[in-house]
C-alpha positions in Angstrom: 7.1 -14.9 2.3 8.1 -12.9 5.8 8.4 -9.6 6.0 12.1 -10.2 6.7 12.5 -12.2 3.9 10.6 -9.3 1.7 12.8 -6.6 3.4 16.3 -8.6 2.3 14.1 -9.1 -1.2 14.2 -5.0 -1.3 18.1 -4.7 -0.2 19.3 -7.3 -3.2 17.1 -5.2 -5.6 18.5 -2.0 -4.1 22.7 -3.0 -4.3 21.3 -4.6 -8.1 19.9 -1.6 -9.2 23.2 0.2 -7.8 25.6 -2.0 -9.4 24.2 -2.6 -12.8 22.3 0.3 -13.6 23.1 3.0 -11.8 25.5 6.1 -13.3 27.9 7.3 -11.4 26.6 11.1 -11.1 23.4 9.6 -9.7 22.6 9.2 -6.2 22.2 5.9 -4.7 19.0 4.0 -5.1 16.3 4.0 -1.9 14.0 1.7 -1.2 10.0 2.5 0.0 8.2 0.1 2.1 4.2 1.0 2.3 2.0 -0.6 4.7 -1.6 -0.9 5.4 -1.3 -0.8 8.9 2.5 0.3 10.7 3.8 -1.8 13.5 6.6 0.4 14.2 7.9 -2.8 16.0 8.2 -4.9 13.2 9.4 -2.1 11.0 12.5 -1.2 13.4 13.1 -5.0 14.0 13.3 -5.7 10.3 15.4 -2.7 9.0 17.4 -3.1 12.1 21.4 -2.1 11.2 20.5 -1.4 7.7 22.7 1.4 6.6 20.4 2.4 2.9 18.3 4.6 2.7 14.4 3.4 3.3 11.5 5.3 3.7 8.6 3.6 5.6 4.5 5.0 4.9 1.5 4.4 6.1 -1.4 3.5 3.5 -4.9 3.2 2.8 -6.7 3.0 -0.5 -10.1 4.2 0.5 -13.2 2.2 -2.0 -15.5 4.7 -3.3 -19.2 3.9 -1.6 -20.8 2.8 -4.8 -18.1 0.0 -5.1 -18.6 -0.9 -1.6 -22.2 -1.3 -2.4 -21.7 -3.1 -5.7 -19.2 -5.7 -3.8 -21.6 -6.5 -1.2 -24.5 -7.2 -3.1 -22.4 -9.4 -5.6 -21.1 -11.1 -2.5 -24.9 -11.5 -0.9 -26.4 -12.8 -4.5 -23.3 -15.1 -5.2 -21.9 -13.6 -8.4 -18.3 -13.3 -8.2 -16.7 -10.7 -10.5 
């Protein structure tokens, strides 16, 4: 799926989530986009004229050395977990 296609994914869920659930003393839904590595490029380029609210986050999720480790000998012995 493109990223466009993901970031229209995120609007219908948005205006769903709005219409159907929703109360009316709550504020309107936002959306969060998180990526590994931010191309402010493609970011601007695909929430281009959006008028909702979207917060966009950079990411890592750092592996603890001992998995590192772990995966690289089960990769270099050929056991796959």
């Amino acid at each position: 799926m493109s990223k466009c296609k993901k970031t229209e994914e995120i609007y219908f869920y948005l205006n769903l989530l709005d219409r159907q659930v929703k109360m009316p003393d709550e504020n309107p839904s936002i959306g969060i986009i998180l990526c590994a590595d931010r191309n402010n490029v493609e970011v601007e380029v695909a929430l281009q004229g959006s008028t909702a609210p979207i917060g966009v986050s950079e990411y890592s999720y750092p592996i603890p050395q001992k998995q590192i480790k772990e995966l690289i000998n089960n990769e270099l012995s050929g056991n796959k977990e």
